[in-house]
C-alpha positions as CSV (number, residue, x, y, z in Angstrom):
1,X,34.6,18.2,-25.6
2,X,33.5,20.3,-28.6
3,X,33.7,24.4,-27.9
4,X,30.1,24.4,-28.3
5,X,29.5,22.1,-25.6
6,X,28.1,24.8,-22.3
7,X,30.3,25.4,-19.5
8,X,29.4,22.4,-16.8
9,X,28.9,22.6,-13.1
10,X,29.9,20.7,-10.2
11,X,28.8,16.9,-10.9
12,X,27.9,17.4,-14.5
13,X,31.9,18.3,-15.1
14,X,32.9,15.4,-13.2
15,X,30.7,12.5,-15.5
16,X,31.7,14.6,-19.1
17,X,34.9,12.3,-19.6
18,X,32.7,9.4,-19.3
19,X,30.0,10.3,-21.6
20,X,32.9,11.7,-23.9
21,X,34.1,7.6,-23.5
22,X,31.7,5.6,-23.3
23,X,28.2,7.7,-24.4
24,X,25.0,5.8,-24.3
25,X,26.3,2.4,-22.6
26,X,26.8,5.1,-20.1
27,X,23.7,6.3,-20.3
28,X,22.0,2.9,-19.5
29,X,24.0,1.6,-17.4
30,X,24.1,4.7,-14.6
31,X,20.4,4.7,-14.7
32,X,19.7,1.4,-14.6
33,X,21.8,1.1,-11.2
34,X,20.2,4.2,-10.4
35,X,16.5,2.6,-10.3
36,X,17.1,-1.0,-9.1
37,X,18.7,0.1,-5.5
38,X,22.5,0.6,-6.3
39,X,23.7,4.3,-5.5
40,X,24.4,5.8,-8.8
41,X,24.4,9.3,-10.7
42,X,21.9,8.4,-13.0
43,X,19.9,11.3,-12.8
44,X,22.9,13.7,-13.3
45,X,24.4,11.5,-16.2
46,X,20.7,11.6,-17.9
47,X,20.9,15.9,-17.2
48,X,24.4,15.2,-19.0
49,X,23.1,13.7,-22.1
50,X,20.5,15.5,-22.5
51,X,22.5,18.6,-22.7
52,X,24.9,16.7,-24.4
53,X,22.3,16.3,-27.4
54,X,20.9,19.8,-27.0
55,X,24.5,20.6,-28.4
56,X,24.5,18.3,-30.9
57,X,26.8,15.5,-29.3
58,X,24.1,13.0,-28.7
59,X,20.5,12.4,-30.3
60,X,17.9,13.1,-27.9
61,X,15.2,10.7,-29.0
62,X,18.2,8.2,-28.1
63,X,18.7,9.4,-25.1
64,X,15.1,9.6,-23.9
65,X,14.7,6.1,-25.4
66,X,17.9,4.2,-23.5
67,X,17.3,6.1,-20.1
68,X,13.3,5.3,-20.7
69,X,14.1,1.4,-20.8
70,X,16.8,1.2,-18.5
71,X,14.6,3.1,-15.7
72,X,12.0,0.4,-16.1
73,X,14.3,-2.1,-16.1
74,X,16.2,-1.0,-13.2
75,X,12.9,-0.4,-11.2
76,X,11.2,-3.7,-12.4
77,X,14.5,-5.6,-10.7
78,X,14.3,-3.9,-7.4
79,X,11.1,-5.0,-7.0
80,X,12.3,-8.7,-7.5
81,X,14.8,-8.2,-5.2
82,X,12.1,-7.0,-2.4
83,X,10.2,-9.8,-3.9
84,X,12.3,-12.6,-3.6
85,X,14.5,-11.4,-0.5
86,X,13.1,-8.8,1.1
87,X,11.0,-10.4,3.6
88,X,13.2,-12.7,4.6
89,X,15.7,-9.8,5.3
90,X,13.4,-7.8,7.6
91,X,12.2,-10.7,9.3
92,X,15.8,-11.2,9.7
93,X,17.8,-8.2,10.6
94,X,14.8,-5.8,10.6
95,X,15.1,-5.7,14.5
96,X,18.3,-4.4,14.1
97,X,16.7,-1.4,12.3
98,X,13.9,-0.8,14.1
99,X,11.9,-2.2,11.7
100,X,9.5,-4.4,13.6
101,X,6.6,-6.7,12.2
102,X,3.8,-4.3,13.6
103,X,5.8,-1.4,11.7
104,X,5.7,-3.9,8.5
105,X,2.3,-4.2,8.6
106,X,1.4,-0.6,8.4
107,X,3.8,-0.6,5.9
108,X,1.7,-2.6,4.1
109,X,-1.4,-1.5,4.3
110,X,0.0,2.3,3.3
111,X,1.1,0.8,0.3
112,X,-2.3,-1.3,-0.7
113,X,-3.9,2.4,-0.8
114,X,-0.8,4.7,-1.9
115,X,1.8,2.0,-3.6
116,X,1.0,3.4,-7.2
117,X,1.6,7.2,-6.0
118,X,4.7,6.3,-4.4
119,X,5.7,4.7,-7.3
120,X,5.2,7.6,-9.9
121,X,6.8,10.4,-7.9
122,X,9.4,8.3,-6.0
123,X,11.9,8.7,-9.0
124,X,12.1,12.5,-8.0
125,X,13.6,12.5,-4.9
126,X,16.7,10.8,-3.7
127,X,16.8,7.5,-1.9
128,X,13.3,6.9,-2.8
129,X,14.4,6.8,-6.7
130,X,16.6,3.4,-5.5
131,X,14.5,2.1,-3.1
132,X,10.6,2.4,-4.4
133,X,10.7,-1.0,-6.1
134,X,12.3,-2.8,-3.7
135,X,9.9,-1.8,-1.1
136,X,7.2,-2.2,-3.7
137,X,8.1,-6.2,-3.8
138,X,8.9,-6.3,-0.3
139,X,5.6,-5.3,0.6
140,X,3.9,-7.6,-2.3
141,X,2.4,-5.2,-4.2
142,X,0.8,-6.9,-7.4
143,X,3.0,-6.7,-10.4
144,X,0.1,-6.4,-12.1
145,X,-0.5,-3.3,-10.1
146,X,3.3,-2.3,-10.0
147,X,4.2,-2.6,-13.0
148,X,1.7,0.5,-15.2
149,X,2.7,2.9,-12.2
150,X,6.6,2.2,-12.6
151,X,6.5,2.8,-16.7
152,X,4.7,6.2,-16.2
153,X,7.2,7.3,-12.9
154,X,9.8,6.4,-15.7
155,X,8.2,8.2,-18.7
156,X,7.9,11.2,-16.0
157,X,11.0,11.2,-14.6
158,X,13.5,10.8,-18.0
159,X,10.7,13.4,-19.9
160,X,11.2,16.1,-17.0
161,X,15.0,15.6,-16.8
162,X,15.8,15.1,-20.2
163,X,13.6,18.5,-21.9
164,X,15.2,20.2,-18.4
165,X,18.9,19.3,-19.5
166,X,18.0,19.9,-23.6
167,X,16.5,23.0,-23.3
168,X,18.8,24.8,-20.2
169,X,21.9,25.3,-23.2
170,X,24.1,27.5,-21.7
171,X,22.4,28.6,-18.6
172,X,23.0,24.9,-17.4
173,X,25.0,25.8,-14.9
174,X,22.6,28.3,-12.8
175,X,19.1,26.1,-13.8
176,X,21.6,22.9,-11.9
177,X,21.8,24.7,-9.1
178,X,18.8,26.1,-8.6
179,X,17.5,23.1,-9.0
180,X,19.3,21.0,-6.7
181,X,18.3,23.6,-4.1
182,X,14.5,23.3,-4.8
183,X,14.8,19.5,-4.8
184,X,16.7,20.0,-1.3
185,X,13.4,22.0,-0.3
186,X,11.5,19.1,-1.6
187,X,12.7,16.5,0.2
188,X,12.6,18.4,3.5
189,X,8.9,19.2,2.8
190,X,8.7,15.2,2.1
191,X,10.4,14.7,5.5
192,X,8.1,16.9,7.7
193,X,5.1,15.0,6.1
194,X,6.9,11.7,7.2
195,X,7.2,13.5,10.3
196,X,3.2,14.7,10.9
197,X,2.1,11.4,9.9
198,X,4.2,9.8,12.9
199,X,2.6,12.1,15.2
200,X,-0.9,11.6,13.8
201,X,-0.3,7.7,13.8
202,X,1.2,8.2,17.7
203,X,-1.8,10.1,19.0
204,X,-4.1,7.8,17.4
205,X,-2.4,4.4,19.0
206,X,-2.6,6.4,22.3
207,X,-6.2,7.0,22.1
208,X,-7.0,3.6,20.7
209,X,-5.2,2.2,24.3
210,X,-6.9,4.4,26.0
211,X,-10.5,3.3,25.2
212,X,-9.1,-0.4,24.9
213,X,-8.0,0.2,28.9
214,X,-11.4,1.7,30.2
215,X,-13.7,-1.3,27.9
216,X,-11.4,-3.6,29.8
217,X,-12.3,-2.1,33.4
218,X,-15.8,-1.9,32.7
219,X,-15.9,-5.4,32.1
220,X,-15.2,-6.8,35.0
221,X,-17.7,-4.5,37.0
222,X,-20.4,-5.3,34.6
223,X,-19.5,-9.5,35.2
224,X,-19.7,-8.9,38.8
225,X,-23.5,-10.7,40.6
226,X,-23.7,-7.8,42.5
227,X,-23.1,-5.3,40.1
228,X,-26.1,-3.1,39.8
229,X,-28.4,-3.1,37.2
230,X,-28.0,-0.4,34.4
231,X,-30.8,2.1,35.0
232,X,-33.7,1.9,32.4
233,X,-33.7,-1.5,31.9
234,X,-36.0,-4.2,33.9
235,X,-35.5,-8.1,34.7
236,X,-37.7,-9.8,32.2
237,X,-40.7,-11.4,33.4
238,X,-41.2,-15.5,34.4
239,X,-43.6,-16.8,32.0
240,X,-46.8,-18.4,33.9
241,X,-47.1,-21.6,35.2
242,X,-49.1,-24.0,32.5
243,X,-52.4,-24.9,33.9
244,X,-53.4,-28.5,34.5
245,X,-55.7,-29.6,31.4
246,X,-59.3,-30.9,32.9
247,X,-59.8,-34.0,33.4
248,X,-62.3,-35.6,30.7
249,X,-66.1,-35.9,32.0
250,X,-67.5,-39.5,31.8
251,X,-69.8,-39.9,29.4
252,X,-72.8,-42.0,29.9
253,X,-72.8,-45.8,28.0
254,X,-75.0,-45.5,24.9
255,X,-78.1,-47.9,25.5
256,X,-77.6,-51.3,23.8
257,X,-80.2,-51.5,20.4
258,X,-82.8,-53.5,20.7
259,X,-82.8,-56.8,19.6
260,X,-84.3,-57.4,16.0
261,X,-87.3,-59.6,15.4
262,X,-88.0,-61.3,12.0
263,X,-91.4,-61.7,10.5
264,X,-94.4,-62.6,11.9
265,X,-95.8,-66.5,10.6
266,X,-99.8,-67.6,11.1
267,X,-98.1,-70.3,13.3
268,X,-97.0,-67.8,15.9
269,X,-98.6,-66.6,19.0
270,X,-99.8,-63.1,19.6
């Protein structure tokens, strides 16, 4: 490592003899691993780099360029993995997880209204950077649909990490930590949200068996023949009997015409 190169902390110390090795391959291949569901320092080697270039070890459009394409590469083949397997695996083992078919439902109807949002930001908080995709396919969210939402979370995520990492220099070492501690703050904001919604989703299931209990006892009261009526309403009335129609008068028999007489002759008698 070159004297110019900053002082590292923690993680970022621990990754610099591979980047000194193996430089971008190592770039692309953390990341990708990173995005498509494999446990990986991806983010920190892409911090790495980019600091790397911002002392003139690596180029930075290089960078930027190889993490770009191996985030959406990564990403694109954890959502054929949900795609391809993933139902079959919940339907599976998702018992064993709690993960139930009613629970896989709402699953996938939060994702036909908030897939794409999940998408773009999920790359910026841990375990959802892995796993986004995979539940993406899992829960069959149009590629079409998938696929614009995934290159922007990627242009996002290596822009923000890579300028963060380029322009930090020597003050790497504090900007890492604080960092790290406001993504910590992050995700447990993310979890109380997860949290609220539960409640929210809870109290609404209660209420909805609630009402679904009380139509079900007024049913049977209402079915009942002795049940009274329901005050303002009244029993419709029978129509009227038809009338008989009147019998037809007889007419009288037109008189017969009288019979016709030719010509009188001078032969004939008065």
């Amino acid at each position: 490592m070159s004297a110019t190169t900053p002082e590292l902390p923690g993680a970022l110390a621990g990754l610099a003899p591979l980047l000194d090795e193996y430089g971008y391959p190592a770039v692309a291949l953390f990341v990708l691993l990173d995005n498509c569901g494999i446990p990986a320092p991806g983010q920190t080697i892409l911090v790495l780099a980019a600091v790397y270039a911002g002392a003139g070890h690596l180029s930075l459009a290089a960078v930027v360029a190889i993490a770009f394409a191996a985030a959406v590469v990564g990403n694109s083949l954890g959502y054929l993995i949900g795609s391809t397997g993933g139902r079959a695996f919940v339907h599976r083992w998702g018992r064993y997880v709690a993960l139930t078919p009613a629970r896989m439902e709402r699953a996938d109807g939060f994702f036909a209204r908030h897939g794409g949002k999940v998408v773009t930001v999920a790359r910026f908080v841990d375990g959802l950077r892995q796993t986004n995709g995979i539940i993406a396919g899992t829960t069959e969210m149009p590629w079409r649909r998938f696929q614009p939402f995934n290159v922007l979370g990627a242009a996002l995520w290596v822009g923000v990490w890579s300028a963060f990492g380029y322009l930090a220099g020597t003050n790497i070492g504090t900007i890492y930590r604080t960092a790290i501690r406001y993504q910590l703050w992050l995700l447990f904001g993310l979890l109380a949200v997860c949290a609220l919604l539960a409640v929210r989703a809870l109290v609404r299931r209660r209420r909805g068996g609630r009402r679904r209990g009380e139509q079900e006892r007024r049913g049977p009261e209402q079915g009942r023949p002795d049940a009274p009526e329901p005050s303002g309403t009244r029993a419709p009335a029978e129509p009227p009997e038809p009338s008989e129609p009147p019998e037809p008068s007889e007419r009288p028999e037109p008189p017969e015409p009288p019979e016709r007489r030719g010509p009188r002759t001078p032969g004939d008698q008065p």
